[in-house]
Structures are given as structure tokens and as C-alpha cells.
N, C-alpha and C positions, 0 to 999 in steps of 0.2 A: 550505501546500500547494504553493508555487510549486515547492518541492525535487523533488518528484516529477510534478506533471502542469500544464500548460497548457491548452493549445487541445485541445478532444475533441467537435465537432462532432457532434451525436447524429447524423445522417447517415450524414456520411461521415471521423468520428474523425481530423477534423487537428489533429493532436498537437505542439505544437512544444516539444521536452525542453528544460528551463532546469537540469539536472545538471549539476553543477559538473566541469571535466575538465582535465587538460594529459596527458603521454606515457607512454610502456612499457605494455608488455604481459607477459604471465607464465602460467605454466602452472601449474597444482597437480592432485598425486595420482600416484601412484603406479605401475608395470605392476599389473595385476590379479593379486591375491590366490590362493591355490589354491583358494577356495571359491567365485571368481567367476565365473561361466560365461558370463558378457557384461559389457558395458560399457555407463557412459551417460554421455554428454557435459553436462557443467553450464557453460553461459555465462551469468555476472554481470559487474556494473560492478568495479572495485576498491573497497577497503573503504573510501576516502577519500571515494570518488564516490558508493557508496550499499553504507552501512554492512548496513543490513538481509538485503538479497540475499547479497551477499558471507557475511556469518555465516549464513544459511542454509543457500548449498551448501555450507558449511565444517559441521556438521551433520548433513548426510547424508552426509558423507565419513563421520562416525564413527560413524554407523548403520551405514553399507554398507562396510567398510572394503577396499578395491582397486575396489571396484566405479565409481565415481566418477572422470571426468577433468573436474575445475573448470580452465576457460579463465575468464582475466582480461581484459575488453577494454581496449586502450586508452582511460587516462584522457582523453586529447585526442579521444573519440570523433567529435563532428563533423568533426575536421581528419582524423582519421584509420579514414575509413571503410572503404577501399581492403585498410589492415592487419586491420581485426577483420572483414569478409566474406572474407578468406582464412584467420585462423582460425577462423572457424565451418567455411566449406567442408572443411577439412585434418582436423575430426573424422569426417567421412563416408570419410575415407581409412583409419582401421582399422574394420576388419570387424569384431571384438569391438563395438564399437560398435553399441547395436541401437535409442539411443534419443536423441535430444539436446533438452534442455530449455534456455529462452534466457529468464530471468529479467532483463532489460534496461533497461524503459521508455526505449528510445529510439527513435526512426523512421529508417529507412534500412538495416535489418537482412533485409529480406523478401530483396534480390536474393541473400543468402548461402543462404536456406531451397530459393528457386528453383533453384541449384545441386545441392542436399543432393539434394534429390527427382530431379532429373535423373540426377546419377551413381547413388544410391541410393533407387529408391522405394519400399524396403524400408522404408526408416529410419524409425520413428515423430518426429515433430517438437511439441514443448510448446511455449507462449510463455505467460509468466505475470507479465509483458505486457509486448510490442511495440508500439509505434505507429504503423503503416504503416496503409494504406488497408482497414477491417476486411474489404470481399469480396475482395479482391484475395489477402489473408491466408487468409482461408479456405477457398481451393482447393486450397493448399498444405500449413496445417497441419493435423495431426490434432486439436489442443484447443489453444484460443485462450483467453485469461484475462485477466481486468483485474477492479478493482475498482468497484462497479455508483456511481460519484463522482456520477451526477444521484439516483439514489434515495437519498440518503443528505438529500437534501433534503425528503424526505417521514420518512424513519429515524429521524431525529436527533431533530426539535423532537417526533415521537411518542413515543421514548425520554423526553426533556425533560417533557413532561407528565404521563406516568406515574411519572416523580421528583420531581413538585408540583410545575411550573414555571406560574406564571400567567402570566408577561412572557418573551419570548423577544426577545432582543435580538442583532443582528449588526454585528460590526464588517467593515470591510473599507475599500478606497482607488481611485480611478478607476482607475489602470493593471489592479487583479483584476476590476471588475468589467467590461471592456472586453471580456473574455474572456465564452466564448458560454456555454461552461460552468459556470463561476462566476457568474456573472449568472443562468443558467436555475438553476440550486439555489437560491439567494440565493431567485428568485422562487415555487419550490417552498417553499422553508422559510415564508415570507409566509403561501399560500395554505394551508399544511398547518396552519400555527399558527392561524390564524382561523378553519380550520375544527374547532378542537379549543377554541378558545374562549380561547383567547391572545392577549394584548397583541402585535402584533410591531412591533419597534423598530430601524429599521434608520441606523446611523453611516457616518459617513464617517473615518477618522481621516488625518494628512498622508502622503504617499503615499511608503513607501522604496524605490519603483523609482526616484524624480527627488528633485532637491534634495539635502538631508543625512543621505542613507538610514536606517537604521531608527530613528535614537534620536530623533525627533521624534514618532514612532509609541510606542513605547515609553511615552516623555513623558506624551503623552494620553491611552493607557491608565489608565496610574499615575493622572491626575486624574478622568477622566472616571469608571472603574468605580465608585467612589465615590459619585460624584453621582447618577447611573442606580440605585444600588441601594439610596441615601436616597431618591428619589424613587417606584419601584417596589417594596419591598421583596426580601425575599431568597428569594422565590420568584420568582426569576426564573432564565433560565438564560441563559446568555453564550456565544455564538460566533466566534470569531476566523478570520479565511480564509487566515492567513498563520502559517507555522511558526513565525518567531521571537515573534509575540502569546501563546503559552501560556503561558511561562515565566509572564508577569507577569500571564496573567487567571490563572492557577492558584494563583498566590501570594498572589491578592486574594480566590480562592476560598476559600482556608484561615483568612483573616484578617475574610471579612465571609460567609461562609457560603452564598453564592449556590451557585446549580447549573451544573455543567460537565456536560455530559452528554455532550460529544465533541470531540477537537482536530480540525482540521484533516485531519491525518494521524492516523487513530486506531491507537495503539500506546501501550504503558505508559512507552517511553523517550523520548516526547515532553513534555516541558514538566515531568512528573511530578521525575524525579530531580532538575533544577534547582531547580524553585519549593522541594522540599519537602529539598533540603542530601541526597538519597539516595547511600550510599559504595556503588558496586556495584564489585566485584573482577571483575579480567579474567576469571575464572574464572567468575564469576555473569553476566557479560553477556548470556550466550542462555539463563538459568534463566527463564523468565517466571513460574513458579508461585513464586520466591522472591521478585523484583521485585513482582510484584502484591502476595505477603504485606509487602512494607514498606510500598509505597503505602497499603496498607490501614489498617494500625498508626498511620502517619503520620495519616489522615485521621481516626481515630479518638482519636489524641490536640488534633485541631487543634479538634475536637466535629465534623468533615461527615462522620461517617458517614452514608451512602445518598445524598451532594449530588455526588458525581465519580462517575465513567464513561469508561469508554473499550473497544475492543477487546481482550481477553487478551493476542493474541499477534500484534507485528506483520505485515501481510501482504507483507511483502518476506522476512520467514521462513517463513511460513506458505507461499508458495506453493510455492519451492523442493524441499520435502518433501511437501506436496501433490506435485506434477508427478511426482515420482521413484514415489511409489507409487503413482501411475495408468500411469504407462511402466512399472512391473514387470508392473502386470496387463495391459496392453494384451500386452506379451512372449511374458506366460502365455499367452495368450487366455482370462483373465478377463474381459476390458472389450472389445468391440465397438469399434476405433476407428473405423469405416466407420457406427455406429450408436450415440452415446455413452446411458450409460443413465445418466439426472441422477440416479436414486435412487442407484446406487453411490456418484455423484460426493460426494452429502450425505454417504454413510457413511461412504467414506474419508475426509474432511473433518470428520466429527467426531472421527474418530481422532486425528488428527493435531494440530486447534485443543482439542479437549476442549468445545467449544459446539458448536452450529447453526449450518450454514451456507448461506447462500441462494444459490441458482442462477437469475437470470434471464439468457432467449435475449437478446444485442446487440441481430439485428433475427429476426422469427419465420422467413424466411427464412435464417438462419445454424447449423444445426443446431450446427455445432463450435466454435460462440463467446459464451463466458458470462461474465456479470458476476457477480461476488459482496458480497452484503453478511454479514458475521459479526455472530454474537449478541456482547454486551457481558457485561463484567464491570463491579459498581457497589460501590464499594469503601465 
């Protein structure tokens, strides 16, 4: 989970991005098409720095085709704040322009929005998600997004139960659980599991922020899930809090039959193609309906049919196109940006993931800013 979030203070969501960065910036897409009658600015990471986002708005380029101006921030994003709030700003500068959507996860992006709205407070503005200070954020934008990372603490081991898990068990290491939000899921997941009548079984394993980073971690995986699941059997489910743990609970999942019922990061190209040798071609990268059918096949010859789970479709693509078709309808005046109406939001949102999607308010004071949790696929 570190790839994508840290510190998220239920309060007041202090965020501190651990995305990986160094330099350039780049522009993609093309003048607008003859059939486009507006424009909309797409700001992501580059594809190094977060794959997901980036193949998103690359996605909606080829739904919308001229419609789309994807800016690329600076990789070195915290060094070079200065460069990417003058490219955010410089999309408010064409007029075709009627919407800009900032698919990001980083903090320090707000004083670019602040600009957007002063030159132009025409401009609809998406974040699908920033990390800046969440009231501060939403005086500015019109629809604020992130995903709902503390209820997935209550989600998950209720998922987990309903795929027969009697033992819930959590891995994780001092430096994640230091963290306010990792700690408070951690102790969600505890209190959710007991209250469903679950074993919960919480690990420490050696810690790859310090010492000889992750292959120590790794190491006691490898010995540890074994032992846990001769001793609770395979009705158990397995959490890991760290992106690089799935590879190898996934691979123990195929080989001793336990229950995975969500990574980390829940998306099907997390842990899944590694553990399970998956050939995806550049071309199949953003298929998720093909990807999930091998996941499938995969788990079906390994015998865990119904023991893995994860989200369909990741949400660093999911939102991308999410945001672009609520910024058409806001355009239209379909959608009320002054008054968001949450049932469209589910509709458009099943459109788009093909499940259910949950909308809770940040704080019930926040009209414009939602957390979501998506339904799962169980393979």
C-alpha cells in the first residue's frame, strides 16, 4: 500500500506521498478533433511513477478521441512542484478547455486548483485523488475522490467471512503501523473480525523501510504462512499491508489453498500475474475483463476457486474515466456540480467498473468529497 498512500489522518487527511519520482514532464494528445466541441485536461503521474493513472487517461484518450489533453507531471514531483502548478495552471489558459480532472495522489497540487478557479471559475475541477488538506480542497473543487482506505477495514475481513474464512490473520512491520491509518484499519479489521466470530491474528514480520529491505520480509513470509495455516487451517484469510507481500501470500495461496480476499492495493495486476507466471501483452494491459478471465482459469486449475478476490478494475483506472464522464455531464448540465446527486454518481460508476459502487461523504459536512469502496470480483 506504501506505493500509493501514507499518512491520511481521518480529520484532517495528512497525506504524505511515498511515489516514486525523478524529472521531465510531457504533454499528450492532440488539437481537438472535428467532433470535439470542448476539451478536458487530464493530469496523472507518468507511467513509471504510477502506472494505473497514466493507462487510464491513455483510455479515455481513445474513448474520446481529440477530446483529451493528458499533462504528465514531473517525475521528481516533490522537487519540482513550482513546474507541475504551472502546468496544471497553463490548461486554464485554452478556453476549449471546460473541465480538468487531476488523477495525482500527491499533496501540494491545491495552490495550481486555487489559480484555475481565480483566472477561470468557469472551469469544472475533479481530483481523483489529491492529498492536500480535505476542507481547504473543497471550496475549490467541484468533486473530490479518493478511495474510502479506513472502511476497507471493516470491507475486507466481511468479504473474508463470507468466502469461509474462520481466522483472519494480518501481516504488517513497525514503520506501517506508525502510520494513523494503517494502525486504525489494522484495528478496524480486529474489531470487525470478532465481531463476525473470527480468529484475528495479527504478525509483525522484519520491517523493509530499515535494515536489508524487503527480502527479510519476503523470507518470513515464505516460512511463516505455512506454519499459520498448519496451525489454523485453510479457512483462514491472509492480509498483507505492503504491495510487495502479495506476490508471495498469492503464490502460498495457490499452493496451500488459504483465502485472499484483498491485496493491499486492490486491482487484478497486483500480486496476481506474478504469483500465478500470467503473459499479459502490451495490448492486454488495460483489458481487465481478459486479465480477470486468466486469473480465473489460473485459480481454477491451482483447485482456489471461490479462495481469491480482489477489485475488477483497478482504481487508478477506474477513476480517470470515472471523472471524464461526470465532467461531460456536469458540461451538459446533467449533473448539478453545486449539488452532486450520489445516485448518478453509483450509475455512472457502474458503467464504467461494471460492479457496485459505494459513495461515502469524507466528513457529513463535505458535500463534494467522496470516498469509495468498489464491489469485488471472486475468482
Amino acid at each position: 500500500m506504501e506505493k500509493r498512500i501514507s499518512m491520511f489522518l481521518i480529520s484532517v487527511m495528512l497525506i504524505l506521498s511515498l511515489t516514486g519520482c525523478s524529472s521531465g514532464t510531457k504533454s499528450t494528445g492532440g488539437k481537438s478533433g472535428p467532433t470535439a466541441e470542448y476539451r478536458i485536461g487530464m493530469v496523472t503521474p507518468t507511467l513509471s511513477a504510477s502506472e494505473d493513472e497514466f493507462r487510464g487517461a491513455q483510455r479515455t484518450m481513445e474513448k474520446y478521441p481529440g477530446m483529451i489533453k493528458h499533462i504528465v507531471l514531473p517525475e521528481n514531483f516533490s522537487a519540482e512542484q513550482e513546474t507541475a502548478v504551472s502546468q496544471i495552471t497553463s490548461l486554464g489558459n485554452d478556453k476549449d478547455i471546460k473541465a480538468v480532472i487531476i488523477c495525482a495522489g500527491y499533496s501540494g497540487i491545491l495552490p495550481a486548483i486555487q489559480k484555475l478557479k481565480e483566472n477561470r471559475p468557469d472551469l469544472i475541477v475533479i481530483t481523483a485523488p489529491i492529498w492536500d488538506d480535505p476542507d481547504m480542497m473543497a471550496k475549490y473543487i467541484d468533486l473530490c475522490l479518493d478511495t474510502d482506505w479506513l472502511a476497507r477495514g471493516e470491507s475486507i475481513p466481511a468479504k473474508a467471512h463470507k468466502m469461509g474464512a474462520k481466522t483472519f490473520i494480518h501481516y504488517s512491520f513497525p514503520t506501517h503501523m506508525a502510520k494513523e491509518l494503517l494502525a486504525s484499519r489494522r484495528d478496524k479489521m480486529k474489531e470487525t473480525s470478532e465481531k463476525l466470530g473470527m480468529t484475528f491474528v495479527d504478525i509483525s514480520t522484519p520491517d523493509p523501510q530499515t535494515g536489508a529491505g524487503p527480502s527479510p520480509m519476503l523470507q518470513f513470509l515464505q516460512e511463516d504462512i505455512p506454519r499459520q495455516i498448519a496451525k489454523y487451517g485453510k479457512d483462514t484469510c491472509i492480509f498483507g499491508s505492503n504491495c510487495p507481500m502479495q506476490d508471495v501470500i498469492i503464490a502460498q495461496a495457490l499452493k496451500l489453498g488459504f483465502i485472499m480476499a484483498e491485496q493491499c492495493c486492490p486491482t487484478p495486476t497486483q500480486g496476481f500475474p506474478a504469483a500465478m507466471g500470467l503473459e499479459i501483452s502490451g495490448n492486454d494491459a488495460g483489458n481487465f475483463d481478459k486479465i480477470n478471465q486468466m486469473i480465473k482459469d489460473k485459480a481454477a486449475a491451482a483447485g482456489v476457486s471461490g479462495r481469491l478476490s480482489t477489485w475488477p478494475v483497478p482504481v487508478g483506472v477506474f477513476f480517470p474515466e470515472f471523472s471524464v464522464e461526470i465532467a461531460r455531464a456536469m458540461i451538459a448540465g446533467d449533473m448539478d456540480k453545486d449539488h452532486i446527486d450520489v445516485e448518478k454518481l453509483k450509475t455512472v460508476a457502474h458503467e464504467v467498473a461494471g460492479v457496485n459502487v459505494a459513495f461515502n461523504q469524507m466528513k457529513p459536512e463535505l458535500k463534494n468529497y467522496y470516498l469509495i469502496i468498489m464491489d469485488s470480483i471472486i475468482y
